[in-house]
C-alpha positions as CSV (number, residue, x, y, z in Angstrom):
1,X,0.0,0.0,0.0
2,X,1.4,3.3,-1.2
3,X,1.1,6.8,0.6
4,X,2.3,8.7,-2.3
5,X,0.9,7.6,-5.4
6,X,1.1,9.9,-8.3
7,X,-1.9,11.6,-10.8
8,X,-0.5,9.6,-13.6
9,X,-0.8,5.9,-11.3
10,X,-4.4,7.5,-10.1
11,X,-5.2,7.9,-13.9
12,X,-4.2,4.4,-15.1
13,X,-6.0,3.0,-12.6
14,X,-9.4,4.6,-13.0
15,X,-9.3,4.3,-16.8
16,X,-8.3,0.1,-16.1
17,X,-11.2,0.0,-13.4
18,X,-13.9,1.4,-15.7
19,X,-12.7,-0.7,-18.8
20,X,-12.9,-3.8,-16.4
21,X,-16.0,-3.4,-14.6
22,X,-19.2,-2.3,-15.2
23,X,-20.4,-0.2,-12.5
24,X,-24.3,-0.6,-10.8
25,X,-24.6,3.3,-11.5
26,X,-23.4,4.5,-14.6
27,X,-23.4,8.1,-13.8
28,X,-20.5,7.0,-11.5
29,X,-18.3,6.1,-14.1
30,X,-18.8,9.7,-15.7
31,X,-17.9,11.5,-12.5
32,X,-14.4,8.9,-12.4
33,X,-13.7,10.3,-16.2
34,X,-14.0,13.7,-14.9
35,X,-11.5,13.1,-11.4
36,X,-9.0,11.5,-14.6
37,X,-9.7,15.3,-16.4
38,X,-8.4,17.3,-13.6
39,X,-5.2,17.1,-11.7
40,X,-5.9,18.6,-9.2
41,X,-8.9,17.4,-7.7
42,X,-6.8,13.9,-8.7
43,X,-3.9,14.9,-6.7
44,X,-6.5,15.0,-3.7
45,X,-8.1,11.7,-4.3
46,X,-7.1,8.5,-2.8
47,X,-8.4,5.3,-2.9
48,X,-8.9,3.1,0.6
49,X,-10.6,0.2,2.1
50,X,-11.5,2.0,5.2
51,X,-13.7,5.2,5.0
52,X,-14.3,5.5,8.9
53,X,-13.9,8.8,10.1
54,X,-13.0,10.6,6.7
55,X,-14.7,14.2,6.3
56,X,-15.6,13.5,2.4
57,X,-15.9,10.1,1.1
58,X,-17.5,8.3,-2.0
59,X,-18.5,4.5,-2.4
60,X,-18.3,3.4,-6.0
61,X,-19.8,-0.2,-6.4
62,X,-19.1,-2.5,-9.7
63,X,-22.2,-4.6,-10.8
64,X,-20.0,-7.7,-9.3
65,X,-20.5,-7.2,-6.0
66,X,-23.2,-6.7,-3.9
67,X,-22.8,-3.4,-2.2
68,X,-23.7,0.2,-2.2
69,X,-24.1,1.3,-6.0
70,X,-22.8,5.2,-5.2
71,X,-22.4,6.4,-2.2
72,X,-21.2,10.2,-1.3
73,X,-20.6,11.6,1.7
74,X,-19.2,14.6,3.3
75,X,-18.9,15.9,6.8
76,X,-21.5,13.9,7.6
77,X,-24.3,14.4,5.0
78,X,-25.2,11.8,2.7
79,X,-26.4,11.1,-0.3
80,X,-26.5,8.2,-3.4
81,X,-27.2,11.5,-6.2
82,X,-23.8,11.0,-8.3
83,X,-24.7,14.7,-9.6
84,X,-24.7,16.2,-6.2
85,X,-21.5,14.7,-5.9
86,X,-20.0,16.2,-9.1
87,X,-21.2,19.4,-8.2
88,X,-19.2,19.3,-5.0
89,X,-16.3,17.8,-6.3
90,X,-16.0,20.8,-9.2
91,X,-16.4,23.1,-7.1
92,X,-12.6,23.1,-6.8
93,X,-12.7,22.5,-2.9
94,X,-9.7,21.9,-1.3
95,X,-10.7,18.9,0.8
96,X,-9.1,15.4,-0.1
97,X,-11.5,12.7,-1.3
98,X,-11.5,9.5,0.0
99,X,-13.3,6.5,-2.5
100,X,-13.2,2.7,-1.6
101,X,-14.1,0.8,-4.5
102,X,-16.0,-2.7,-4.5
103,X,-15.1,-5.0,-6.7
104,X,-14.8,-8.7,-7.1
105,X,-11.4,-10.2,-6.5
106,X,-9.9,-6.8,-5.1
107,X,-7.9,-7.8,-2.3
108,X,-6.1,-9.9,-5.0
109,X,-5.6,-7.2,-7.7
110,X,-2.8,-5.7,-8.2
111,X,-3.7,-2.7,-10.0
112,X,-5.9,-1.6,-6.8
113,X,-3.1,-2.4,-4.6
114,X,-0.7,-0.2,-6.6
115,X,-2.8,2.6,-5.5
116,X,-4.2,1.9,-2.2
117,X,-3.6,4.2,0.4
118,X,-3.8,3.4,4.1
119,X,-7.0,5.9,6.2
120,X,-4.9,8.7,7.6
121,X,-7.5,8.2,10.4
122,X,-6.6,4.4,11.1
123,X,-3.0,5.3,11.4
124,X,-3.9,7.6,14.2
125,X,-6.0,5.0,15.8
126,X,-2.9,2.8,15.4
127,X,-0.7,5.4,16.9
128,X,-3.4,5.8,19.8
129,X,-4.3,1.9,20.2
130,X,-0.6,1.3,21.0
131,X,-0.2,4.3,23.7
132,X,-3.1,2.8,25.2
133,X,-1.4,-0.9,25.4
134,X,2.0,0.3,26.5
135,X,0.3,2.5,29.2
136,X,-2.0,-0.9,30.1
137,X,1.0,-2.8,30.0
138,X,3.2,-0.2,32.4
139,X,0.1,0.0,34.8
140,X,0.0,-3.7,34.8
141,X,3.7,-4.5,35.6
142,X,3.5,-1.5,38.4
143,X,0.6,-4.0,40.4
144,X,2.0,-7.2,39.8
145,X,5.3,-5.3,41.5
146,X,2.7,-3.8,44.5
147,X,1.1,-7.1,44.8
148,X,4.4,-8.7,45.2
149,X,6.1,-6.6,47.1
150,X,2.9,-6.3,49.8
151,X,3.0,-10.3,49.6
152,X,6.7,-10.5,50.1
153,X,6.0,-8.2,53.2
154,X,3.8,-10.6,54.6
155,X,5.5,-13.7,54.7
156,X,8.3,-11.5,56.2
157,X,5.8,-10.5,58.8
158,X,5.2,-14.1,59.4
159,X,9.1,-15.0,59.5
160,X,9.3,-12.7,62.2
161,X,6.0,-13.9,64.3
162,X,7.2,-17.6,64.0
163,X,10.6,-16.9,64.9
164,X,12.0,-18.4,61.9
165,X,15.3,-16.9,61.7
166,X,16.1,-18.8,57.8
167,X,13.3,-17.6,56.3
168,X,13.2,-14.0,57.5
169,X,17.0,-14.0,56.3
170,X,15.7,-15.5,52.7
171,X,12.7,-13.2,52.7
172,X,14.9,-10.1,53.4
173,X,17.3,-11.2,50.7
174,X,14.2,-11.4,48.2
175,X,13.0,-8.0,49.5
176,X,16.2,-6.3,48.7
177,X,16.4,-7.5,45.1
178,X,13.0,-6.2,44.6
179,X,14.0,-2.7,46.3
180,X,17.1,-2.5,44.0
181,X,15.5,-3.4,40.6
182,X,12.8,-0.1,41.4
């Protein structure tokens, strides 16, 4: 999966995709031809699997599949009109557009791969997923410490109430490795 694929790979791709599917809404394929027409609305296009949490999206279905014909979205407003879409789009916005494409076979192709980009939006998630295990995993390791320490205390405790000179001496030893490694 790329993060920096080009207007001419975006191009190729499109034009392969409509020459090798036919899509559920035929209007959609018109508004592809018109992302191939201009650079720069291309140059903020980018094709994912994973649409969650992305400002402006589109759905584009091939007849293939059984999904969503056309789907367009942005900022949370729906619609299925590939006009109102267009109209959007054209309107020379600055906002990147996000389309996931179904199609049979697609995890397997390699022209979608070639230009599949990763959800800025997951990474993030990523990014915040591992904080959130490596904090889990330090607050862990701090209680199993606590809980072992307070234990170790105990049976010291214990050592001392029996009179049991050896094991308050082994106990003690086992304390002050534990104190050290802190």
């Amino acid at each position: 999966m790329g993060n920096c694929v080009t207007v001419s790979e975006k191009k190729e791709f499109i034009q392969w995709f409509l020459n090798s599917h036919e899509l559920q809404k035929r209007e959609a394929a018109w508004l592809l031809n018109y992302l191939c027409s201009d650079d720069d609305a291309l140059r903020r296009t980018h094709f994912v699997d994973n649409l969650r949490n992305l400002p402006k999206t589109m759905i584009v279905s091939a007849r293939c599949v059984s999904m969503t014909p056309f789907q367009y979205s942005k900022k949370k407003r729906v619609t299925s009109d590939v006009e109102t879409a267009f109209y959007d789009i054209r309107s020379g916005c600055s906002e990147d557009l996000y389309i996931s494409l179904h199609f049979k076979e697609k995890t397997s192709c390699p022209e979608y791969a070639a230009v599949l980009e990763v959800n800025p939006m997951e990474r993030q998630d990523l990014v915040h997923d591992s904080l959130c295990s490596l904090f889990a995993e330090i607050i862990l390791d701090q209680a199993v410490r606590d809980y072992r320490k307070k234990e170790l205390y105990r049976r010291i405790d214990d050592a001392l109430a029996n009179g049991d000179e050896q094991e308050f001496l082994q106990l003690t030893e086992q304390w002050l490795k534990i104190v050290e490694n802190k």
